[in-house]
C-alpha positions in Angstrom: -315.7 -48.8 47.1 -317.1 -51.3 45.1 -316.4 -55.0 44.3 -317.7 -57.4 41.6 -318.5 -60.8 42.7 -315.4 -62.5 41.3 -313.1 -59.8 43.5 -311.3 -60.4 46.4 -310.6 -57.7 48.9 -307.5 -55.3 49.2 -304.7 -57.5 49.3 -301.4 -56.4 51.5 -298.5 -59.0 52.0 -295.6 -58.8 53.5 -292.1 -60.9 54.6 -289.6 -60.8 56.9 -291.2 -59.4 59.9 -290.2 -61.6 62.5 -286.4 -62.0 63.6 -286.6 -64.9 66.1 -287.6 -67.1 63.0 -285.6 -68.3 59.7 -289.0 -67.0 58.2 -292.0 -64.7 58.7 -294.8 -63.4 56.5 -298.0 -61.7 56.8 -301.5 -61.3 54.4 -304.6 -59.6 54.9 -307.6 -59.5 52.9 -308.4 -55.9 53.2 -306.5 -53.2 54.3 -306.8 -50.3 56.9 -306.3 -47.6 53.2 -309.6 -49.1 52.2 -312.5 -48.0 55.2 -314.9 -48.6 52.6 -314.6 -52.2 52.6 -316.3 -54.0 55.6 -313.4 -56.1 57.9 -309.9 -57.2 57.6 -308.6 -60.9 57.1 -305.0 -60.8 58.3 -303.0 -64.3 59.2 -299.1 -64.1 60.1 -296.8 -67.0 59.6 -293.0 -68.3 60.6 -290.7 -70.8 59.7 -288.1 -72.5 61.8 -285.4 -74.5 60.6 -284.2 -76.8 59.0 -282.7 -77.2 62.4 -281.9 -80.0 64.6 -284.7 -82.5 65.3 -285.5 -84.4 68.3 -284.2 -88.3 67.6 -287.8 -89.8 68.8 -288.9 -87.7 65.5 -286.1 -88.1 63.3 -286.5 -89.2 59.7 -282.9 -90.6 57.5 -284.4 -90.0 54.1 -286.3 -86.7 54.9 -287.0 -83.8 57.1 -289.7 -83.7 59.8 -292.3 -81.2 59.3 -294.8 -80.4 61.6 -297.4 -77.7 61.6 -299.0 -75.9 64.4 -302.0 -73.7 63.8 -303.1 -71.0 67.1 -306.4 -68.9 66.5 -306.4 -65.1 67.3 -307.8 -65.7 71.0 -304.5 -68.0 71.9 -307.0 -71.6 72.8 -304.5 -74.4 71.0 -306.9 -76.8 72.1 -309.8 -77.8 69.4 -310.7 -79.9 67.2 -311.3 -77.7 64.1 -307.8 -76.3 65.0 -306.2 -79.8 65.2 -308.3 -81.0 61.9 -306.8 -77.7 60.2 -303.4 -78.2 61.3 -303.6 -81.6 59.9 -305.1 -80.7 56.6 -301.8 -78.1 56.2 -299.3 -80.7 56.7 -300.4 -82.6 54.2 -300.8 -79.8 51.8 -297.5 -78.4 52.3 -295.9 -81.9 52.6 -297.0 -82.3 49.0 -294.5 -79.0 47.5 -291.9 -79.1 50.0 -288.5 -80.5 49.1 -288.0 -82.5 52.4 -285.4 -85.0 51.4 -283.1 -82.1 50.5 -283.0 -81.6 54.3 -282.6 -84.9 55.6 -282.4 -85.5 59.8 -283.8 -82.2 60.2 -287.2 -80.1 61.6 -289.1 -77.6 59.4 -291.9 -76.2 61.9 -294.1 -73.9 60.1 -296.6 -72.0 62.9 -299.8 -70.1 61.5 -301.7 -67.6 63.7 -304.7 -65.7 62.9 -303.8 -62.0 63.8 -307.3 -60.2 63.2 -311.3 -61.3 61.7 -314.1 -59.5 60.5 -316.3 -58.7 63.3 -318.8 -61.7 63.2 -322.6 -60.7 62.2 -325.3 -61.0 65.4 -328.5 -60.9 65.2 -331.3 -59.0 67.5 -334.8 -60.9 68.0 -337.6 -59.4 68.6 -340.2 -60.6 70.9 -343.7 -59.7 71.3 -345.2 -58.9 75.0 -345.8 -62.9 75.3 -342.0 -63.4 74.3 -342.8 -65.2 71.3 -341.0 -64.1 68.8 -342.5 -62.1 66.0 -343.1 -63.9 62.5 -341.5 -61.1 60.3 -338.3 -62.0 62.0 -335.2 -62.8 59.3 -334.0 -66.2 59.5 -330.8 -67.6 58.4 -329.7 -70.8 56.7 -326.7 -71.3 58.4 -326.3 -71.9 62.4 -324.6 -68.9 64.4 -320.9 -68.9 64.3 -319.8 -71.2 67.6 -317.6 -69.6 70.6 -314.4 -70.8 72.2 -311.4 -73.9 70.7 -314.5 -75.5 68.6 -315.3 -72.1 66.1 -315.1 -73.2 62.4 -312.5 -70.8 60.8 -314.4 -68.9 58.0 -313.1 -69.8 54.8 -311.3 -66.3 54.1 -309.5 -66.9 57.3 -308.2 -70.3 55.7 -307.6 -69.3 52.8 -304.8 -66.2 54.2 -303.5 -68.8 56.4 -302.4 -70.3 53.2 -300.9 -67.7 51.6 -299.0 -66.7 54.5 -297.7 -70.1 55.0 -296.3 -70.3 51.3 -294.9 -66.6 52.0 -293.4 -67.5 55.4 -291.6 -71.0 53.5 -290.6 -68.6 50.6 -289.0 -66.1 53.2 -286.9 -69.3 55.2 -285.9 -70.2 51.6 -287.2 -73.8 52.0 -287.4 -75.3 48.6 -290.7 -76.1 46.9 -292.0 -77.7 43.9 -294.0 -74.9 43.6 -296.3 -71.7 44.8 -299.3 -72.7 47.1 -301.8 -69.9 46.6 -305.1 -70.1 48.2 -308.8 -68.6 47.4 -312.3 -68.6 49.1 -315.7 -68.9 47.4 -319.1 -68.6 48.9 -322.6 -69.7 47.0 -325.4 -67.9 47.8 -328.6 -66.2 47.3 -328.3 -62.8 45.1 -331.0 -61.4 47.9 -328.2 -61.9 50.4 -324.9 -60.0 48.8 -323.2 -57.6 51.0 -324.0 -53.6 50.1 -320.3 -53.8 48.8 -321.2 -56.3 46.1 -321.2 -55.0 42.4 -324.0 -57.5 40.5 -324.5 -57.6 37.0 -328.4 -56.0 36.7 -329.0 -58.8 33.9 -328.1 -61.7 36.0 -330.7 -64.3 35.6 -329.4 -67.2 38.3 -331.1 -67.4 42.0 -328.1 -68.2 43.4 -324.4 -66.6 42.6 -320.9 -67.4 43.3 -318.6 -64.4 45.3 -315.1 -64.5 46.1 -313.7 -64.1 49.3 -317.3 -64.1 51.0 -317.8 -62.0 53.8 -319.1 -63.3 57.5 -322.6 -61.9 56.3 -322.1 -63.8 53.7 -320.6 -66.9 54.9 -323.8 -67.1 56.7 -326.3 -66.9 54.4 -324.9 -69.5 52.1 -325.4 -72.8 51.2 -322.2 -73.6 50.6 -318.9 -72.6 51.3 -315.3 -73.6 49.6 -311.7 -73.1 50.1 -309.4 -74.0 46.9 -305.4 -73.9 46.9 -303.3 -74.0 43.8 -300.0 -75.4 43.3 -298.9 -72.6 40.8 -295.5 -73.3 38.8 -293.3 -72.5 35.9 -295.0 -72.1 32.5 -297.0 -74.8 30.0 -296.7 -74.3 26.3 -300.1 -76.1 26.2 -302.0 -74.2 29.5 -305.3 -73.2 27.7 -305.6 -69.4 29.8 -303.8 -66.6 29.0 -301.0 -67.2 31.6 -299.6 -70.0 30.7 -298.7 -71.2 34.1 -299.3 -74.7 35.1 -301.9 -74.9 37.8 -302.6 -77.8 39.9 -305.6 -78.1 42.7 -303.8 -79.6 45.8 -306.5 -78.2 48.4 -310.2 -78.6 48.1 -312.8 -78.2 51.2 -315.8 -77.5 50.7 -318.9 -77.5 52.9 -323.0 -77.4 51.7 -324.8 -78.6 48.4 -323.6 -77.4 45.0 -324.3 -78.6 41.3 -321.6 -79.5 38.7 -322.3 -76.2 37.1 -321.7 -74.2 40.1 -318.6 -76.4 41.1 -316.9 -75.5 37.6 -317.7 -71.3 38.7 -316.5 -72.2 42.0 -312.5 -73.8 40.4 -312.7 -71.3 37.5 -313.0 -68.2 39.8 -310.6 -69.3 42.1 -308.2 -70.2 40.0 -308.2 -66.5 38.2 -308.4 -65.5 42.1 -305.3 -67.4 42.4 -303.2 -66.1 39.6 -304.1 -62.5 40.6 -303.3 -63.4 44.3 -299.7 -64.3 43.1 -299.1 -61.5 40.7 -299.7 -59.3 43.9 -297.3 -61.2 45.9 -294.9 -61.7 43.3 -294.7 -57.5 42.5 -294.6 -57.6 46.8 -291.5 -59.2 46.6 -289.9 -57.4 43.7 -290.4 -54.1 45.4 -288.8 -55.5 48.7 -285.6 -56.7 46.6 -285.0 -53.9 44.3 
C-alpha cells in the first residue's frame, strides 16, 4: 500500500475507553488492518473533572487546568516532556471554556501508547577499525535514549488529537476543534519505499506528511501544525468553508518561505481530512 506525499497514514480513533475518567480517547496513525504500512503512531488521552480543586490552586473567575504528559516507557522526568506539557497547556488553554467552570480542576493526561520502531544504523569497519568511506551518513543526530528523547513529530501531533478527543468525550466546552498534523522536508533521494512521488517532480527537496522515523531523520526540517477548526465562514476561500485558525506551530531546521507555505497548506488539508475522520468516528459511535 501506497501513499502520496501529502498522505497521512491509516487513521483509527476512538472515545470512551477508559471508565475511571470523565473522558478517554485514543488515535493512531496507522493501523494493525494495514501491514503494508511501516509502524504505528498511537497516543491515548483522559480527562478528569471539572472536579474539586486543591485551594493553594484555586482560581474565582476560572478553572485550573493542568496538563501532564508520560512517554510510553513511564520516565515523567525530562525536560522535552516538561517543555511539551507546557506547550499543551497553553494550546488547549486558548479553546477551552474555563470560566464556565469556575473553582474547579480540568486535568487532561496524554500518554504515548506505541512508536514506530526507531531506524539504527550498522557501521562498517575495515580491519584497522576505521570506518569505511562508502558508509551512508545522516543529517540528523541519532534519536537520544531515556526522559531527554525528542518526541517525533507524528507522536506530537496524535497526542493532539487525542487530547481534543479525550476534552470532546468529558464534554468540556471549547471554542473549537484542535486538530493536529506533522510535516517533514526532505531530500526526494530519502522518501520511504512507501512514498508515491510524482515522476515529473523537479524540486531537490519535497514536503511529506506525517514523516516517518526514516524520514524524520533525514530531514532538514521538521514541523508540527495544529488547527483551531470551527463553524463555517461565508468568505473561507477552500472548498470547506470552515474557519481555520493556526494556534500551534513548532518547527525545527531551515526552510524557505516557499516551503513554509507547502508546509501550512498541506497541513491544513491534513487537518480537515483528520477531522472528517473523527467526525464520521463519532457519528458511527452515536447512531
Amino acid at each position: 500500500m501506497t501513499r502520496s506525499l501529502s498522505d497521512a497514514r491509516p487513521l483509527h480513533s476512538e472515545v470512551g475507553w477508559s471508565y475511571r475518567s470523565d473522558g478517554s480517547s485514543k488515535f493512531a496513525y496507522g493501523t494493525n488492518n494495514a501491514p503494508d504500512i511501516p509502524g504505528k503512531q498511537s497516543s491515548a488521552a483522559t480527562v478528569t473533572g471539572p472536579r474539586e480543586v486543591r485551594l493553594r490552586d484555586e482560581l474565582t473567575d476560572s478553572a485550573t487546568f493542568q496538563v501532564i504528559v508520560a512517554p510510553l516507557d513511564g520516565i515523567s522526568a525530562g525536560v522535552s516532556l516538561t517543555a511539551l506539557a507546557a506547550e499543551f497547556q497553553t494550546l488547549f488553554k486558548s479553546v477551552i471554556l474555563l470560566h464556565h467552570h469556575p473553582r474547579s480542576l480540568i486535568q487532561l493526561t496524554v500518554q504515548t501508547m506505541s512508536i514506530p520502531p526507531q531506524p539504527t544504523k550498522t557501521l562498517r569497519l575495515t580491519l584497522d577499525a576505521k570506518e569505511m568511506s562508502e558508509t551512508e551518513t545522516k543529517r540528523r543526530a541519532p534519536l537520544l535514549l531515556g526522559p531527554d528523547r525528542p518526541f517525533l513529530v507524528s507522536e506530537i501531533a496524535s497526542s493532539i488529537n487525542a487530547s481534543t478527543l479525550a476534552l470532546m468525550d468529558a464534554n468540556i466546552p471549547l471554542r473549537a476543534s484542535v486538530i493536529a498534523s506533522s510535516c517533514a522536508i526532505l531530500p526526494k533521494s530519502e522518501l520511504c519505499a512507501e512514498r508515491d512521488m510524482d515522476p515529473d517532480e523537479q524540486a531537490s527537496f519535497v514536503v511529506v506528511v506525517d514523516p516517518t522515523p526514516e524520514e524524520e531523520m533525514a530531514a532538514e526540517s521538521l514541523h508540527v501544525l495544529a488547527f483551531a477548526i470551527s463553524g463555517y465562514e461565508p468568505m473561507a476561500k477552500d472548498d470547506t468553508g470552515m474557519q481555520h485558525s493556526l494556534v500551534y506551530c513548532s518547527s525545527t531546521g531551515r526552510t524557505t518561505a516557499k516551503q513554509r507555505h507547502d508546509v501550512i497548506e498541506f497541513s491544513k488539508k491534513d487537518a480537515v481530512a483528520t477531522l472528517a475522520s473523527i467526525r464520521s468516528m463519532l457519528e458511527n459511535r452515536f447512531e
